[in-house]
N, CA and C atoms as a LAMMPS dump frame, in Angstrom:
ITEM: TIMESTEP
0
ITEM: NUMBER OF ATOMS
609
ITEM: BOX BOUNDS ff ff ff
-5.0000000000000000e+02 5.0000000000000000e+02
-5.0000000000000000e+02 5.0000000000000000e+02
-5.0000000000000000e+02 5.0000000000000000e+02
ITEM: ATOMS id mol type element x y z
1 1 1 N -305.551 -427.724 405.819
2 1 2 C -305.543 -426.573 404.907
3 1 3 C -306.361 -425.436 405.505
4 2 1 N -305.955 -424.13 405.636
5 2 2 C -306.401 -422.745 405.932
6 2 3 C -307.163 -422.3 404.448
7 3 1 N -307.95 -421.22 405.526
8 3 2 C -308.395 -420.593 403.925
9 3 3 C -308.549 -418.974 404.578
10 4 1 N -308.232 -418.491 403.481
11 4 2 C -308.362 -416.753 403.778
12 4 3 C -309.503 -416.437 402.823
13 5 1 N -310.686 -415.617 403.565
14 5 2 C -311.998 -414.861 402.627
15 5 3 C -312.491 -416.215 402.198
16 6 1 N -312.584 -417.656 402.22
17 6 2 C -312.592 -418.573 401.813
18 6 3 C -311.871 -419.385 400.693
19 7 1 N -310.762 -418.873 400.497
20 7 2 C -310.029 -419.05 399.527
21 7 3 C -308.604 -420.576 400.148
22 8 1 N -309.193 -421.406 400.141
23 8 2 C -307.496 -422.282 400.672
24 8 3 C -306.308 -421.952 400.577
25 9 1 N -306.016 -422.171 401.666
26 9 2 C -304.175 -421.873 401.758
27 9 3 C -303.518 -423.213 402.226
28 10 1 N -302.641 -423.607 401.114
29 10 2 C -302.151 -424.885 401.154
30 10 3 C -301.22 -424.925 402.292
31 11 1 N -301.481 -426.242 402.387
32 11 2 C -299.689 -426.301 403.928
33 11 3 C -298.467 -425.721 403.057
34 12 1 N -298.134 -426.12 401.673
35 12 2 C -296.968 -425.678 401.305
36 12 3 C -296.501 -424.029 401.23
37 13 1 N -298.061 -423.202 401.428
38 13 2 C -297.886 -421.903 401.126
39 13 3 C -297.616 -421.167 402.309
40 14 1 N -298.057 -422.174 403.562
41 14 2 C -297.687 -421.829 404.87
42 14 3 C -296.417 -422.21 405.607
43 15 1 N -295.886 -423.355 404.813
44 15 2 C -294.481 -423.349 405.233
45 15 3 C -293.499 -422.622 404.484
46 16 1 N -293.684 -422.203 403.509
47 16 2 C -293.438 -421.05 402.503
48 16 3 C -292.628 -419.752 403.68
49 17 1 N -294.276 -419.04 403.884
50 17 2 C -294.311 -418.01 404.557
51 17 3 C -293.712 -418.268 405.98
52 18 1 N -293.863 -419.314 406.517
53 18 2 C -293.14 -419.823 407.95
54 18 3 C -291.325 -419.784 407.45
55 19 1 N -290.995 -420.004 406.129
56 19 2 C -289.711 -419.886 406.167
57 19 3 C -289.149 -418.462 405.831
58 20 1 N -289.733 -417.959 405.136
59 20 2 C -289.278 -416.076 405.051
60 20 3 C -289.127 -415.597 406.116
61 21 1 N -290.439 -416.086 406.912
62 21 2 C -290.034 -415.446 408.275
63 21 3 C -289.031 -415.735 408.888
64 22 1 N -288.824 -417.625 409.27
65 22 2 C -287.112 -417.463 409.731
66 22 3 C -286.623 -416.694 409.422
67 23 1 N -286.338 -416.466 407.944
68 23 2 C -285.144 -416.074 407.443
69 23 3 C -285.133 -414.403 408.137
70 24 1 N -285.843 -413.943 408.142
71 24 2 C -286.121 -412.507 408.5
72 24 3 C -285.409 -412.516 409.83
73 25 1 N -286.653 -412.93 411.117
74 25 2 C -286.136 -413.368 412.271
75 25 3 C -284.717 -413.182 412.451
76 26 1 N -283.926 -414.332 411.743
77 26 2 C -282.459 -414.743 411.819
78 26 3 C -281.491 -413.584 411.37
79 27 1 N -282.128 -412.948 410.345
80 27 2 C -281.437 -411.552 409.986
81 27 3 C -281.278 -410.287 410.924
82 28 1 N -282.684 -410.207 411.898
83 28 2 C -282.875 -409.693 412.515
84 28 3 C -281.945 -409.773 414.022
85 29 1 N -281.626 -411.094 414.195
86 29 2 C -280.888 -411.57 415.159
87 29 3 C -279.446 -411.226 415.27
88 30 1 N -279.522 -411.294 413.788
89 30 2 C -277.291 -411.395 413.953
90 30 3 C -277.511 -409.913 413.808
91 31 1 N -277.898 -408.995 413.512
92 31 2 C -277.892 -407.686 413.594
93 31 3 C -278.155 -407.11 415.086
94 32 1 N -279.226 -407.653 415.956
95 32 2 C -279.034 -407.244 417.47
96 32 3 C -277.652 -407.524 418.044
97 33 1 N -277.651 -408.844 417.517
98 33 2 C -276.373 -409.521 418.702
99 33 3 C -274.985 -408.562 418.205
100 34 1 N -275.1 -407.501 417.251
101 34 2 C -273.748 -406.469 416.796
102 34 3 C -273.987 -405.327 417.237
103 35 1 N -275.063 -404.87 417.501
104 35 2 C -275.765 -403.613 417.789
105 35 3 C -275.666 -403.908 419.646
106 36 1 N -276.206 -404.901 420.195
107 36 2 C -275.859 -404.783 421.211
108 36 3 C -275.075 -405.857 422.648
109 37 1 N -274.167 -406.562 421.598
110 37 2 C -273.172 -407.342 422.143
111 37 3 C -274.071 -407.751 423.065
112 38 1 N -275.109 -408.612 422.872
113 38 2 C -275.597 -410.041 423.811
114 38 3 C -275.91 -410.83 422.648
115 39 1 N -275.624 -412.423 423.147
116 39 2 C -276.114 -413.422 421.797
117 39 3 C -277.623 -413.349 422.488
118 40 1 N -278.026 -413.49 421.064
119 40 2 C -279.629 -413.483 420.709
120 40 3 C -280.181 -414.501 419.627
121 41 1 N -280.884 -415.099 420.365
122 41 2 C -281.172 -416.443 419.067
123 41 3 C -282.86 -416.489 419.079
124 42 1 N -283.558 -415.909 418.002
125 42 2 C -284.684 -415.455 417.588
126 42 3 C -285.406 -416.713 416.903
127 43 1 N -286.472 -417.511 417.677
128 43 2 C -287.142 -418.929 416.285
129 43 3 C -288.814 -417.978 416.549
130 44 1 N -288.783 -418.954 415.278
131 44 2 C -290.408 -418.653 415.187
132 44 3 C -291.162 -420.494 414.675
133 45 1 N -291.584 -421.092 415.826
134 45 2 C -292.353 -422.11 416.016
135 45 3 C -293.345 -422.338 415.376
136 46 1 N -294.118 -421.235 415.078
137 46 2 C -295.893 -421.419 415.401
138 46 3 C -295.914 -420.018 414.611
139 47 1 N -297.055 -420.817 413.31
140 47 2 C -297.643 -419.39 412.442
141 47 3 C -299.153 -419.844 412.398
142 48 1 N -299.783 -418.876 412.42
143 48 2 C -301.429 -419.272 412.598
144 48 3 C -301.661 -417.811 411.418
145 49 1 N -302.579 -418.395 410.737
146 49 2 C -303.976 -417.397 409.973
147 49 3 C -305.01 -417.089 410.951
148 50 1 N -305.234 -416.271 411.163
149 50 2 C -306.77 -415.585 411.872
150 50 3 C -307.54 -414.332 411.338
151 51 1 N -308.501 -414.328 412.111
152 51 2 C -309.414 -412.615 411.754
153 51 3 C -309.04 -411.983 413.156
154 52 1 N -309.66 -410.714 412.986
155 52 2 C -309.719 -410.223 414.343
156 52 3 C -310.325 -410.761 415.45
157 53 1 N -311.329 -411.583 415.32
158 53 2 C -312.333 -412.051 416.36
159 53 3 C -311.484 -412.928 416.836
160 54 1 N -310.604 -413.748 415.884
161 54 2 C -309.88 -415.558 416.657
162 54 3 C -308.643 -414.283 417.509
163 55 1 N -307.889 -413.184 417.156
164 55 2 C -306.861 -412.075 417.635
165 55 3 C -307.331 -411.614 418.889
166 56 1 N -308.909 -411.725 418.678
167 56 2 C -309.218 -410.852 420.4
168 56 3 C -309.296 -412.128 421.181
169 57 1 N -309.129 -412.836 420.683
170 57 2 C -309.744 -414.41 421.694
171 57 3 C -308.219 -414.874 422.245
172 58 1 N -307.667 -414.812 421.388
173 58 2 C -305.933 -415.01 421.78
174 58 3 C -305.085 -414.327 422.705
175 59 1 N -305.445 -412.642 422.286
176 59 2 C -305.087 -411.755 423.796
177 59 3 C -305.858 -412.32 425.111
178 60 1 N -306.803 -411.954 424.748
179 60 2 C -308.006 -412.327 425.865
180 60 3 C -307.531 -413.397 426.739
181 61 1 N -307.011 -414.7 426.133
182 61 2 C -306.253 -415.889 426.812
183 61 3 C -305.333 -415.407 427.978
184 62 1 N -304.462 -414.071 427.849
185 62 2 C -303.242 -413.737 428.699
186 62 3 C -303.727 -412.866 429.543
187 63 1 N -305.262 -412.71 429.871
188 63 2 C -306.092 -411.916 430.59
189 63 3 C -305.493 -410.899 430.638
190 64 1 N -305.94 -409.982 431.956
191 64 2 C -306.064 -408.402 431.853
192 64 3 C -304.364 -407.676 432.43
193 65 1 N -303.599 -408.389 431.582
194 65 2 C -302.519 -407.715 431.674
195 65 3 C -301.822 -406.984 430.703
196 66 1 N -300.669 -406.006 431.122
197 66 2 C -300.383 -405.381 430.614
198 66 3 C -299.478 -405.529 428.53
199 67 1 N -299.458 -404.853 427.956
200 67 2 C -298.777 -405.087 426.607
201 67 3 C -297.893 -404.44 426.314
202 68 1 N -296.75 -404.874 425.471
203 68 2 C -295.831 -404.035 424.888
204 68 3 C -295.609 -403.676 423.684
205 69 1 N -296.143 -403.176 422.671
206 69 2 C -295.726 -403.278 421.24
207 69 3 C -295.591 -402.23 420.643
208 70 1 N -294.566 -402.431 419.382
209 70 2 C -294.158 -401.775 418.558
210 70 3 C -294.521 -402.499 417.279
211 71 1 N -295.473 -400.813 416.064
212 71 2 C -296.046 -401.368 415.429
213 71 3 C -294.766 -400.697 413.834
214 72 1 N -294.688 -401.6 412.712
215 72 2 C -294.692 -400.817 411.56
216 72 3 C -295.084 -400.948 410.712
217 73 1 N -295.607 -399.642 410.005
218 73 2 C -296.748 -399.657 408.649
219 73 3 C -296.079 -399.995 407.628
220 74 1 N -296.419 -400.594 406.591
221 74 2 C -295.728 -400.645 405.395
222 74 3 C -296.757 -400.464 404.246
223 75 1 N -296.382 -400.369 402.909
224 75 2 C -297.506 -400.404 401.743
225 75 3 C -295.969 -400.102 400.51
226 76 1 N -297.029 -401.106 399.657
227 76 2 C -296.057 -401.394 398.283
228 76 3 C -296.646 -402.246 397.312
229 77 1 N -296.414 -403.509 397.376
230 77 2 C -297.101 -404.532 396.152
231 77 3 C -298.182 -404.956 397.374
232 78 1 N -298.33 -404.626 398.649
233 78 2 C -299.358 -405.435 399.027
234 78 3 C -299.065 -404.083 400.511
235 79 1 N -299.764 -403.97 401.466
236 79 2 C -299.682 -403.238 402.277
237 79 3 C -300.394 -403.423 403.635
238 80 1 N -300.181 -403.155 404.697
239 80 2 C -300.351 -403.466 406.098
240 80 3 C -299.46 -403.012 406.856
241 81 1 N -299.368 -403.546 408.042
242 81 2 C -298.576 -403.61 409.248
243 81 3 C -297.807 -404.664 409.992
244 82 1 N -296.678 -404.493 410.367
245 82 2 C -296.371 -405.883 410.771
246 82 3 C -295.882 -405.003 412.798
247 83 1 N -296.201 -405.801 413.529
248 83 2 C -296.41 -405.168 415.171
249 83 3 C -295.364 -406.595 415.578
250 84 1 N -294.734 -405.879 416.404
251 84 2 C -294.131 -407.004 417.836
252 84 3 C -294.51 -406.779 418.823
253 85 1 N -295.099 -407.661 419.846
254 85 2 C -295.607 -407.225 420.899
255 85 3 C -295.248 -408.393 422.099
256 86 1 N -294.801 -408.247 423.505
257 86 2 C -294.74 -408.788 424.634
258 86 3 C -295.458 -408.495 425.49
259 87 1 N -295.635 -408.88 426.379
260 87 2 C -296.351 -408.792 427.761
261 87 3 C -295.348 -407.401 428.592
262 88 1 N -295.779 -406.748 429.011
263 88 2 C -294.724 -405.546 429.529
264 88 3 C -293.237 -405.879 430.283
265 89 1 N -293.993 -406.472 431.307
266 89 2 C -292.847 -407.082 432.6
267 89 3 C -291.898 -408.158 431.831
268 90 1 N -292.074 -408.399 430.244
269 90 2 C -291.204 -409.294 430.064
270 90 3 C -290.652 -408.263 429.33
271 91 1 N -291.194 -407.359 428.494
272 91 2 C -290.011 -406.068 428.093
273 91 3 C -289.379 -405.752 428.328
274 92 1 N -289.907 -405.123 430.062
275 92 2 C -288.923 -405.069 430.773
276 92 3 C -287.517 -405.68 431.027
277 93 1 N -287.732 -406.806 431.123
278 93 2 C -286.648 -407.688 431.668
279 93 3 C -285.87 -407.974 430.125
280 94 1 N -286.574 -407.608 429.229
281 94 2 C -285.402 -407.56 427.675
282 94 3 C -285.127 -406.407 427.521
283 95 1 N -285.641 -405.272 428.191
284 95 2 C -284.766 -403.692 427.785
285 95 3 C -283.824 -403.896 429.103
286 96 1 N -283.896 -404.391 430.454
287 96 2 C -282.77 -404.422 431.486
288 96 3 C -281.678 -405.291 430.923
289 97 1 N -281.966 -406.606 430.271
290 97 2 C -280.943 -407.772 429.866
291 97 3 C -280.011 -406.617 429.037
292 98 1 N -280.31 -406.297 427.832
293 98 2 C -279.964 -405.542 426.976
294 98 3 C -279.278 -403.873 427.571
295 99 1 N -279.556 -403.143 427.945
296 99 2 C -279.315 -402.286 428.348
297 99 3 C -278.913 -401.669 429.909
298 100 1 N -279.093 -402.69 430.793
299 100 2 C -278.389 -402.565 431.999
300 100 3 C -279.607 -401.791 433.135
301 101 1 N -278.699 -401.671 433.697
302 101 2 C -279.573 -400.224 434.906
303 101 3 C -279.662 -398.683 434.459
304 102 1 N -280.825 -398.703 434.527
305 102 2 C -280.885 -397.095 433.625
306 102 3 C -280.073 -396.01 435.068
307 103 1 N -279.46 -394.748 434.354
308 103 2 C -278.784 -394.07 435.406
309 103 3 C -280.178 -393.108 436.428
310 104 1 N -279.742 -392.857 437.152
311 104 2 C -280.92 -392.106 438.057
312 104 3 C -281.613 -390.624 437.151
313 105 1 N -280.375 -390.226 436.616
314 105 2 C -281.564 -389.15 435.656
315 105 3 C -281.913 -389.295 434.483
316 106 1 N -281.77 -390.645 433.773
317 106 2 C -282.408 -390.61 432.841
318 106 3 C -284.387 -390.908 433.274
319 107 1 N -284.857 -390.802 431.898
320 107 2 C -286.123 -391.204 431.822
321 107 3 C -286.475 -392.526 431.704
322 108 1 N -287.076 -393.392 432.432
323 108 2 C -286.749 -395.193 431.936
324 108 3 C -287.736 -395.336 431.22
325 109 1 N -288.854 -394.255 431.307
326 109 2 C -289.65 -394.851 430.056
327 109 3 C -289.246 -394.406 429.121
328 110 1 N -288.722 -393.054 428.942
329 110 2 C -288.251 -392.893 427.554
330 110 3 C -287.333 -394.239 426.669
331 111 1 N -286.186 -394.672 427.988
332 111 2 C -284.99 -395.686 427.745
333 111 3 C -286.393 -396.768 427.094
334 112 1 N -287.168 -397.169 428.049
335 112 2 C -288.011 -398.63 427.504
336 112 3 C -288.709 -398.505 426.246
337 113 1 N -289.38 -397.296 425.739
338 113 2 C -289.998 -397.088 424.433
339 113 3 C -288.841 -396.992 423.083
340 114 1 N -287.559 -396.687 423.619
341 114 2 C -287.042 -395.949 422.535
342 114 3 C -286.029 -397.52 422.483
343 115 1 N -285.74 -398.172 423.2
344 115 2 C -285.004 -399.47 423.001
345 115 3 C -285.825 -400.825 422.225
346 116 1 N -286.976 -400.731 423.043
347 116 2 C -287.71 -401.635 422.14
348 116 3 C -288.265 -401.012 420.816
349 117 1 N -288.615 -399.894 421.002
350 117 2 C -288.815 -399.437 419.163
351 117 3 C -287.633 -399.801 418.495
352 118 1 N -286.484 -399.455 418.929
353 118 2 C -284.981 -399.944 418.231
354 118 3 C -285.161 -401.863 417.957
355 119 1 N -285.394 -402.737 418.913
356 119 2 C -285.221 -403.709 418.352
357 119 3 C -286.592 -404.238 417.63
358 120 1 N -287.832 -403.48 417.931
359 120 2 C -289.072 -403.663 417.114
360 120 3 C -288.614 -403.501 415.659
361 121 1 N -287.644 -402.298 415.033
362 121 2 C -287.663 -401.686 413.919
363 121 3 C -286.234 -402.694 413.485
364 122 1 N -285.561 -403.39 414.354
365 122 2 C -284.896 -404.143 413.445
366 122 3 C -285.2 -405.803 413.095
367 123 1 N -285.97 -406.088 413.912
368 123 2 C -286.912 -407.569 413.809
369 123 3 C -287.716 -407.306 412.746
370 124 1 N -288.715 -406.748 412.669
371 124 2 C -289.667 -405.957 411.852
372 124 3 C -289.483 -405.948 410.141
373 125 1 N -288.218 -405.335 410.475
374 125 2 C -287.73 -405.156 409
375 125 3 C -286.821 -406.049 408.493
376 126 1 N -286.33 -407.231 409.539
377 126 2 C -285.744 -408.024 408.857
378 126 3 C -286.446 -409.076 408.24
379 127 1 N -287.934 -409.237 408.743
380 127 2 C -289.224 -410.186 408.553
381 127 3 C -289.302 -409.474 406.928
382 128 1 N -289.974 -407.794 407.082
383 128 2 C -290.552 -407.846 405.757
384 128 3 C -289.008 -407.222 404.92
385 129 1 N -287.865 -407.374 405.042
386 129 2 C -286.783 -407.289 403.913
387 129 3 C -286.934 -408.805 403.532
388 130 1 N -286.869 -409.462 404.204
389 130 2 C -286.995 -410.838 403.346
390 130 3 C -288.049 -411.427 402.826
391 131 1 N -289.116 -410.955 402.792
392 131 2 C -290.015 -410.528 401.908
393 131 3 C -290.052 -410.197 400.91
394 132 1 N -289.482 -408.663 401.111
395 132 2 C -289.29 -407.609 400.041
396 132 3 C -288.293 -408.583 398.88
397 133 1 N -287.062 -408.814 399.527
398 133 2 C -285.944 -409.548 398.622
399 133 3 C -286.245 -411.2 398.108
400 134 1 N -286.83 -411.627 398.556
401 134 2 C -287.13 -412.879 397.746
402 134 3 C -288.268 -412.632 396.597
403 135 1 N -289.603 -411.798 396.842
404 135 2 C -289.909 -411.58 395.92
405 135 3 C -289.954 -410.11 394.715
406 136 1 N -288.707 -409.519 395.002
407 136 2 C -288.029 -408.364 394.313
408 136 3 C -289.03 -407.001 394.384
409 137 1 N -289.843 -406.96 395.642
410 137 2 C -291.055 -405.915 395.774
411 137 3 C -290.154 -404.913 396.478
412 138 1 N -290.496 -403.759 396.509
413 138 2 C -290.133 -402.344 397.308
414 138 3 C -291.222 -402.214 398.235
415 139 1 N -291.268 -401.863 399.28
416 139 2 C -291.662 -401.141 400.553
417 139 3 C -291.03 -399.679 401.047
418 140 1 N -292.513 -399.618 401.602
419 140 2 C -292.069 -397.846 402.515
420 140 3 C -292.609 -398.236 403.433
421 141 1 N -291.821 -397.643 404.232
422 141 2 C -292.024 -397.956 405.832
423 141 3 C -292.792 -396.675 406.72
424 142 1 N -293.393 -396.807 407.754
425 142 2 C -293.523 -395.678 408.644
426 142 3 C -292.45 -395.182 409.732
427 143 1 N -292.352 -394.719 410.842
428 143 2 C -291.503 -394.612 411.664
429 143 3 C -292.319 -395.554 412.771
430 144 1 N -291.361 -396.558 413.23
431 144 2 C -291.691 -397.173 413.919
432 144 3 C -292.73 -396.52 415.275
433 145 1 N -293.785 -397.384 415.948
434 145 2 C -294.837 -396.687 416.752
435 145 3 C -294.3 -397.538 418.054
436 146 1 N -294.428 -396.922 419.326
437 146 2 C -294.405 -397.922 420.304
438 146 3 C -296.002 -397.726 421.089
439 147 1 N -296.452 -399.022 421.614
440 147 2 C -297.948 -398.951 422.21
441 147 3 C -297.51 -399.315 423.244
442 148 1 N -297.922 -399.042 424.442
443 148 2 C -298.727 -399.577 426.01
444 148 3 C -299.7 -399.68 426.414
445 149 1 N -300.758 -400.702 426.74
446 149 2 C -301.692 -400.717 426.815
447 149 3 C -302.26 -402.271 427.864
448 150 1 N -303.402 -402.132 428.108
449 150 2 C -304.022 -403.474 428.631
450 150 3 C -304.436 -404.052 427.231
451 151 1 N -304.31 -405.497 427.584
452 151 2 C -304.522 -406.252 426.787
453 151 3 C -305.72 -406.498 426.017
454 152 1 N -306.447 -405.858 426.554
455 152 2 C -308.165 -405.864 426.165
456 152 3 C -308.057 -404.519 425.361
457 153 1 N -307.495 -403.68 425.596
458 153 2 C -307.32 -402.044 424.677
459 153 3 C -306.271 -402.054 423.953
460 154 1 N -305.362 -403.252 423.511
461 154 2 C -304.158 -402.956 422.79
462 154 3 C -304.147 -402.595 421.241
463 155 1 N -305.925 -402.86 420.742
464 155 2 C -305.875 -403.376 419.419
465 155 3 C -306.997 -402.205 419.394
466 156 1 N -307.577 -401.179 420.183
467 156 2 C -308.41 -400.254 419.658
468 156 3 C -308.244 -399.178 419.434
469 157 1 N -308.291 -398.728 418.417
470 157 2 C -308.567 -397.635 417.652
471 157 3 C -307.652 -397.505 417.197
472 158 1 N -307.051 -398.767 416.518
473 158 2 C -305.973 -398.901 415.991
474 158 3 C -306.049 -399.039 414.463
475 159 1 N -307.377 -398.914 414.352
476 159 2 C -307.944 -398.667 412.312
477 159 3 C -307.9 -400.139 411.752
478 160 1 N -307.707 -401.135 412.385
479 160 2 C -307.301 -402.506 411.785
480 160 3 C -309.356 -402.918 411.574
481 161 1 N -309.609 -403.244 410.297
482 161 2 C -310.925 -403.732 409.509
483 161 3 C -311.439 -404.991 410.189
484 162 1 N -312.606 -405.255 410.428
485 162 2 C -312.775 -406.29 410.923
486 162 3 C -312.505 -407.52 410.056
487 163 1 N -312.361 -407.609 408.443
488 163 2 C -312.37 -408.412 407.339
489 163 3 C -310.677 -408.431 407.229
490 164 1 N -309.907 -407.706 407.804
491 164 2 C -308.723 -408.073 407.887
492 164 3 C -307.794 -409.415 408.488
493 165 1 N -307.145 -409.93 407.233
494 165 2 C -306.557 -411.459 407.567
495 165 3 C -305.132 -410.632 408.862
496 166 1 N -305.328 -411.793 409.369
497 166 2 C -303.753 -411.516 410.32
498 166 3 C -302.715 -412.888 410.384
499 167 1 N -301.765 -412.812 410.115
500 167 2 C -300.415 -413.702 410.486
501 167 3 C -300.183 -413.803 411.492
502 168 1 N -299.967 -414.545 412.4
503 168 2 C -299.69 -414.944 413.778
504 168 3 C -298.481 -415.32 413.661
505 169 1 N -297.02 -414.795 414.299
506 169 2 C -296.059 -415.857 414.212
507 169 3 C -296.02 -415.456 415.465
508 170 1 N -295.55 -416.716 416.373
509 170 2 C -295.437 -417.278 418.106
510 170 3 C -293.538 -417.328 417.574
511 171 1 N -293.146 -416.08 418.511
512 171 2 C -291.66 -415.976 418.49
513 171 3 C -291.41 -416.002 419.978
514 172 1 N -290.307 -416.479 419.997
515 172 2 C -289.099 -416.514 421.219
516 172 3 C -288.151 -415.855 421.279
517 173 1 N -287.284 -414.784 422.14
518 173 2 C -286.127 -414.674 421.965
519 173 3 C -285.342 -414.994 423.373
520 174 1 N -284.281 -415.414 422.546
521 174 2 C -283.202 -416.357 423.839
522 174 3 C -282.178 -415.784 423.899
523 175 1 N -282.062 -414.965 425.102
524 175 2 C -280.798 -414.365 425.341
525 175 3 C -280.018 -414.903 426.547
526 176 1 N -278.842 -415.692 425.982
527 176 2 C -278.403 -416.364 427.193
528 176 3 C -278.715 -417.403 427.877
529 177 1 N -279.188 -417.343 429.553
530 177 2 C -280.168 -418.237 430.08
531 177 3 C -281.584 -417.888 430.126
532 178 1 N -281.743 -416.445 429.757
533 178 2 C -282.956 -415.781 429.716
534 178 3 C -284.064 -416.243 428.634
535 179 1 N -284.986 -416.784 428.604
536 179 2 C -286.265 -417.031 427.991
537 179 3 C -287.353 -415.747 427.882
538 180 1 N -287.472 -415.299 426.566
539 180 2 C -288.316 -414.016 426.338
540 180 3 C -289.508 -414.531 425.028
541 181 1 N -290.793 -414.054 425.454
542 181 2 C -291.874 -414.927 424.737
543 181 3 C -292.422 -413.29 423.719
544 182 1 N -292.257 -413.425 422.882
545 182 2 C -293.203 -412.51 422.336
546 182 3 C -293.699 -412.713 420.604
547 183 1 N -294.682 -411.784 420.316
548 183 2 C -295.453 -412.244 419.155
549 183 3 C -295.095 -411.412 417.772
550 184 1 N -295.044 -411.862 416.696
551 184 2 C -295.112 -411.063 415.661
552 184 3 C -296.49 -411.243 414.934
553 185 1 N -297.279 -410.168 414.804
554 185 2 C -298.055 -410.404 413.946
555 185 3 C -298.276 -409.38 412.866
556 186 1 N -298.477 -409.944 411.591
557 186 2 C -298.515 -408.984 410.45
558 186 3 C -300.194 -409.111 410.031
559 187 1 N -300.558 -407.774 409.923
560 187 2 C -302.199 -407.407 409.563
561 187 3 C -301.702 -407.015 407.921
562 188 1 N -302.833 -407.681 406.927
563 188 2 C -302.75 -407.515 405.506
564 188 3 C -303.838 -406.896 405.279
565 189 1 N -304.074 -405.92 404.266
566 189 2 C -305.268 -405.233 403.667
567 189 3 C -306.11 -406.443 403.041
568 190 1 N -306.753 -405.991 402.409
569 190 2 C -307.821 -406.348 401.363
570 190 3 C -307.39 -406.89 400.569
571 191 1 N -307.168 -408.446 400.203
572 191 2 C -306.202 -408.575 399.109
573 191 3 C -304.98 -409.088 398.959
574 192 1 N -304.396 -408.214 400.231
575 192 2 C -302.783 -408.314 400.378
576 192 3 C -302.511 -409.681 400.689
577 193 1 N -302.527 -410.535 401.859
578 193 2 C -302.079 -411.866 401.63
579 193 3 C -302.885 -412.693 400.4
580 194 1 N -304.253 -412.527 399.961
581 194 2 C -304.044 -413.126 398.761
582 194 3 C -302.981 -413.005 398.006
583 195 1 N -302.53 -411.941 397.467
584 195 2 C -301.248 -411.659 396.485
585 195 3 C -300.072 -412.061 397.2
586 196 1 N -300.111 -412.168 398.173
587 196 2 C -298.554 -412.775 398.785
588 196 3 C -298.503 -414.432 398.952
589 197 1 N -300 -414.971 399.043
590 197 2 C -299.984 -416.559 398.693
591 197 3 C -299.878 -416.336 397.494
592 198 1 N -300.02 -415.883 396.575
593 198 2 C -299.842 -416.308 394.991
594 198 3 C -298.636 -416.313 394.399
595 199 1 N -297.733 -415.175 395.456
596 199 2 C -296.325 -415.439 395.138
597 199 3 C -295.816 -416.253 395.806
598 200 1 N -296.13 -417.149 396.571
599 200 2 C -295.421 -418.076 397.032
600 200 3 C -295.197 -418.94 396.087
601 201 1 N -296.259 -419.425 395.264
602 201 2 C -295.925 -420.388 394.681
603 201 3 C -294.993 -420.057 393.584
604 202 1 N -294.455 -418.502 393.323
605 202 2 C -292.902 -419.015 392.497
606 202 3 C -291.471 -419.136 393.444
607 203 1 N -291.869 -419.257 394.468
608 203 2 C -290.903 -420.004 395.286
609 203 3 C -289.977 -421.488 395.358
C-alpha cells in the first residue's frame, strides 16, 4: 500500500488508475495509427506514486543525457499537468519512423517539436479524456508545450511544488519492429490526486 501526504492508497485504487490509463493510452493509439498510417501499440506496465525528490532520483538514473518532452496543463475538478517525455535520440528515431526524411529545406527541428507535440497532445489527452469520461468531469487544456533539455534541467523552473504528488506511468510504444521507451507522468496540485483516489472508489 502507497500513501500520498500520508494518506494510504490502496492496491485497488492503483489498479483503478493503472486501468484509465490503459484505456487512455489505447485511445490514444488507434488514433495515431489513422493520423499516421504506422501500427502503434501503446502499454503502460509500471505506475509508481512519487514526490519530486524520488522524480529527480529517477531522471538522475538515465544520467546526463539529453530529454524530450511535451507538457499539458489541465485544471477542472482537480488540476495539474500531465508531460510525455523520451530520451531525445529515441524521439528522434519516433519522429523519423513516423515521418520519414525531412526534405533539405525544411526546418527538422521545427518538423521534431511540432510532430511530437502532435503525438504528445494526442496520448495526453487520450489519458486525461478517459479520465474526464469515466468520471463525468470537464477539463481545459493548455496548448500543448514542447521541452529540450538535459536531464538534470528538464524539471527546472518548471513551477512544479516540492509537496507535489506525481504519477509515474513507464510507457512503451511499439511501432513495428521498432521498440520506443518513454514516460508519462502526471503532476497533481494540492489535493488533486486525493480527490481522484476518492473517485476511484465509485468505480
Amino acid at each position: 500500500m502507497m500513501t500520498i501526504h500520508s494518506k494510504p492508497v490502496s492496491d485497488r485504487q492503483i489498479e483503478a488508475l493503472r486501468e484509465l490509463i490503459n484505456i487512455g493510452v489505447g485511445k490514444g493509439a488507434a488514433i495515431l495509427n489513422t493520423m499516421l498510417s504506422s501500427h502503434i501499440v501503446l502499454q503502460v506496465p509500471q505506475l509508481t506514486l512519487m514526490d519530486m525528490e524520488d522524480l529527480a532520483a529517477e531522471i538522475a538514473a538515465l544520467g546526463s543525457e539529453k530529454l524530450s518532452m511535451v507538457a499539458l496543463k489541465f485544471d477542472g475538478e482537480f488540476s495539474g499537468s500531465a508531460e510525455l517525455m523520451f530520451p531525445s535520440e529515441t524521439a528522434m528515431t519516433l519522429v523519423d519512423t513516423l515521418v520519414g526524411e525531412a526534405p533539405l529545406d525544411m526546418d527538422v527541428d521545427s518538423i521534431r517539436s511540432g510532430t511530437l507535440c502532435e503525438i504528445g497532445n494526442v496520448v495526453l489527452n487520450g489519458v486525461m479524456g478517459s479520465i474526464s469520461n469515466i468520471f463525468s468531469s470537464h477539463f481545459n487544456y493548455s496548448v500543448p508545450e514542447y521541452i529540450e533539455d538535459l536531464s538534470e534541467n528538464i524539471f527546472l523552473d518548471r513551477g512544479v511544488a516540492p509537496q507535489t504528488t506525481i504519477l509515474l506511468a513507464k510507457t512503451r510504444f511499439l511501432i513495428e519492429t521498432l521498440d520506443v521507451d518513454g514516460d508519462i507522468i502526471l503532476f497533481f496540485e494540492s489535493g488533486a490526486l486525493d480527490r481522484l483516489m476518492e473517485m476511484t472508489e465509485a468505480i
